[in-house]
Biotite code that builds the C-alpha atoms (Angstrom):
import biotite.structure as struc

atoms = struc.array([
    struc.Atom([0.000, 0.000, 0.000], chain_id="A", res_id=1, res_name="UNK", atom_name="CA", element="C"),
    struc.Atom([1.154, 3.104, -0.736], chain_id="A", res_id=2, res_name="UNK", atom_name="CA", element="C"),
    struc.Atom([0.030, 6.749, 0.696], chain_id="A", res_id=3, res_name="UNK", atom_name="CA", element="C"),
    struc.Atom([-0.042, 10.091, 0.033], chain_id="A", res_id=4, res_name="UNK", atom_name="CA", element="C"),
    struc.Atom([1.862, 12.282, 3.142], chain_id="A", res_id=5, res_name="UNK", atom_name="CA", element="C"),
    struc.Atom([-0.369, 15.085, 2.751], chain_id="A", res_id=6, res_name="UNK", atom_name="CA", element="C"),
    struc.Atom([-3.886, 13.317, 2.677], chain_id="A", res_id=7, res_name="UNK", atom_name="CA", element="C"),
    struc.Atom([-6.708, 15.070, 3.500], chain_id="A", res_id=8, res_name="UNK", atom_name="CA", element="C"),
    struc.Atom([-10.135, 13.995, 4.301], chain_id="A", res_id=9, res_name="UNK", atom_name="CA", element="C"),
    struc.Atom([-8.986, 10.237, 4.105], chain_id="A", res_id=10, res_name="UNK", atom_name="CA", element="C"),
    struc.Atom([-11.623, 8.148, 5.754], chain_id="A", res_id=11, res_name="UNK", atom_name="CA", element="C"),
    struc.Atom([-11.513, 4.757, 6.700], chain_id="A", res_id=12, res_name="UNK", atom_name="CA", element="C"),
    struc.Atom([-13.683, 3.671, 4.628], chain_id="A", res_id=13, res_name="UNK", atom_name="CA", element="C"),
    struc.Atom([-11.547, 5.057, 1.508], chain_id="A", res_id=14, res_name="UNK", atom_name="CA", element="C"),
    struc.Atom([-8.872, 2.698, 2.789], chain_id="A", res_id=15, res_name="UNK", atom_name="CA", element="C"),
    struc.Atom([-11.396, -0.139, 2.723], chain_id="A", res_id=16, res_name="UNK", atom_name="CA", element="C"),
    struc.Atom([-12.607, 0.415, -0.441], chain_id="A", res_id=17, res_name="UNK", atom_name="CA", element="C"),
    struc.Atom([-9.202, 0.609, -2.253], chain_id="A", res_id=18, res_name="UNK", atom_name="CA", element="C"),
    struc.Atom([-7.701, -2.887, -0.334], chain_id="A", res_id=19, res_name="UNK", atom_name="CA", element="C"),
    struc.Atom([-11.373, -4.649, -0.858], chain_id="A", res_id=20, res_name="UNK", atom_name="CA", element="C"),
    struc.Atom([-10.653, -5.515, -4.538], chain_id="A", res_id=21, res_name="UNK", atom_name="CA", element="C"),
    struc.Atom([-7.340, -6.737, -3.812], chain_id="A", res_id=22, res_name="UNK", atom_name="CA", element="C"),
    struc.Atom([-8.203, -8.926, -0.556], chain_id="A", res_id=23, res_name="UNK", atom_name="CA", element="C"),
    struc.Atom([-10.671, -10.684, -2.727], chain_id="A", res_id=24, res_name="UNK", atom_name="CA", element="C"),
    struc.Atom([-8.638, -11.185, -5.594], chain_id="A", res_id=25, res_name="UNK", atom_name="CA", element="C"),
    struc.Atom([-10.641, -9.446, -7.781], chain_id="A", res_id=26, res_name="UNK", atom_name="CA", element="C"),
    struc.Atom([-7.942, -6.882, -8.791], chain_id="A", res_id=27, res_name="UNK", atom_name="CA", element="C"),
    struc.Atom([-3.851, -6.703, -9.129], chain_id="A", res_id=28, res_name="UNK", atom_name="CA", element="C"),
    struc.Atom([-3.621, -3.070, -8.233], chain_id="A", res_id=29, res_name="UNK", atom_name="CA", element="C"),
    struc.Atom([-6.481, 0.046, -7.080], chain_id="A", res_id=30, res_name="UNK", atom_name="CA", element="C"),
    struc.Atom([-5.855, 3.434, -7.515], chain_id="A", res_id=31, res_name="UNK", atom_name="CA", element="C"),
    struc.Atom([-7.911, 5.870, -5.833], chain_id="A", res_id=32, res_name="UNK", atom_name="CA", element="C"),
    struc.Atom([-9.833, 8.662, -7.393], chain_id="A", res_id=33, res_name="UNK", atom_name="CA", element="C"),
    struc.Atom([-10.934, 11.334, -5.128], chain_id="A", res_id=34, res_name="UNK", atom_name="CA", element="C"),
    struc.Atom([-13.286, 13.022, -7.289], chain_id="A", res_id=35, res_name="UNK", atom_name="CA", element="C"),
    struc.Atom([-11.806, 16.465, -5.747], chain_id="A", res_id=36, res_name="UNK", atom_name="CA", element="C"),
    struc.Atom([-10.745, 17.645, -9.553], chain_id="A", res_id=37, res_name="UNK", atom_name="CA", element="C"),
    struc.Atom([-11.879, 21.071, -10.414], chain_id="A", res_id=38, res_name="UNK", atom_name="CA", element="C"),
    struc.Atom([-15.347, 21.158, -12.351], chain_id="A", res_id=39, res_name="UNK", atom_name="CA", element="C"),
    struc.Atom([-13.749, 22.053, -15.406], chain_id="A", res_id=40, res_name="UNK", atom_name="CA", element="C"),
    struc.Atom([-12.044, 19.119, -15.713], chain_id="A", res_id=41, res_name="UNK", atom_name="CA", element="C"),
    struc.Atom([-14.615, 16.946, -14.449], chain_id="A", res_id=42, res_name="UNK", atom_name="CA", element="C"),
    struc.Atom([-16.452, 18.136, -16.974], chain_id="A", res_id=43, res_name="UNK", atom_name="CA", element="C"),
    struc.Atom([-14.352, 17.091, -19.565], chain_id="A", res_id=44, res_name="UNK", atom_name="CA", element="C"),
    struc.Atom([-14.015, 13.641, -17.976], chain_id="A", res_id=45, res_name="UNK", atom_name="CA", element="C"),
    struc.Atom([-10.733, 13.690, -16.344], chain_id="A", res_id=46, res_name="UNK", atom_name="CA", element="C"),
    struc.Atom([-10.138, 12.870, -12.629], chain_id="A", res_id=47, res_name="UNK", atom_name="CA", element="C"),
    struc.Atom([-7.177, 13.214, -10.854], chain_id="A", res_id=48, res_name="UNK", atom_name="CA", element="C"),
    struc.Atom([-5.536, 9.784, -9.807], chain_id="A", res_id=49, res_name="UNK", atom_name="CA", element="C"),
    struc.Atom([-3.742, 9.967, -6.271], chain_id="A", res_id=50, res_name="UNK", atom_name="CA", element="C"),
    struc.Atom([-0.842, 8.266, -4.801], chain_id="A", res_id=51, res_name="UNK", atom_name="CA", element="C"),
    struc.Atom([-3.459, 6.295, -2.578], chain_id="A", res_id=52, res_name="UNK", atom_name="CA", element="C"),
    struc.Atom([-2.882, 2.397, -4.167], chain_id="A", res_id=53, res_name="UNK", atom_name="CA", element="C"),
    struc.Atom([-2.573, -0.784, -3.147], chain_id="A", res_id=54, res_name="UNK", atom_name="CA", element="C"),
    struc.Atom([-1.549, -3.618, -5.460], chain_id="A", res_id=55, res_name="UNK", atom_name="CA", element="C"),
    struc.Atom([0.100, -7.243, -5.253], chain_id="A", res_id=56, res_name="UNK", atom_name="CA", element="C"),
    struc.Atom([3.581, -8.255, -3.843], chain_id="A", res_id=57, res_name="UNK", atom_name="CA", element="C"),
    struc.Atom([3.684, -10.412, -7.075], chain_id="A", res_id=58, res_name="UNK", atom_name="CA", element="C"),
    struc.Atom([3.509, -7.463, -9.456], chain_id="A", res_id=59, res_name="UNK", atom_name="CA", element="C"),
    struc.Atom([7.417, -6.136, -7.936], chain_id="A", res_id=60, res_name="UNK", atom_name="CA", element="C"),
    struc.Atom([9.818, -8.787, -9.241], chain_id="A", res_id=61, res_name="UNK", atom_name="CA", element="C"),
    struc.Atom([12.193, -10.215, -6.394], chain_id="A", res_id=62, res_name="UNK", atom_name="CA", element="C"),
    struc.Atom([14.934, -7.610, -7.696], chain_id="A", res_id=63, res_name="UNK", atom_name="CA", element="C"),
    struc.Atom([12.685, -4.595, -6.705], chain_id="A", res_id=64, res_name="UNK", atom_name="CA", element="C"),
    struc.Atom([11.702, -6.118, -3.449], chain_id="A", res_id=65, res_name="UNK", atom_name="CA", element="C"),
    struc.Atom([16.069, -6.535, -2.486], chain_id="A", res_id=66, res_name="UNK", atom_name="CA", element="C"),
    struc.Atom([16.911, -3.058, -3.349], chain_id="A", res_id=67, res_name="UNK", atom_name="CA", element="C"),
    struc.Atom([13.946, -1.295, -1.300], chain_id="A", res_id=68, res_name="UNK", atom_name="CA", element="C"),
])
């Protein structure tokens, strides 16, 4: 899982929601969206993604995982 440092308005139910489709396998990797984009460009159907996600140990080859 990995979080933003300057969240804001993070519930716990956010958190839920982003590790639910991973804990039932139904998912690799969430990203949140938290629909705080300015109206204009909502409007044009762009949403800001966040550095709220939460994805499988499997997707970071072994290599990764050693040098963190």
């Amino acid at each position: 899982m990995l979080l933003d440092a300057d969240l804001e308005g993070l519930r716990e139910s956010d958190i839920s929601e982003l590790i639910s489709p991973i804990w039932d396998d139904h998912a690799s990797m969430t990203i949140s969206l938290r629909k705080d984009t300015p109206l204009i460009w909502r409007l044009f159907g762009i949403d800001y993604t966040s550095g709220e996600r939460v994805f499988k140990r499997s997707l970071i080859d072994q290599e990764t995982l050693s040098q963190l």
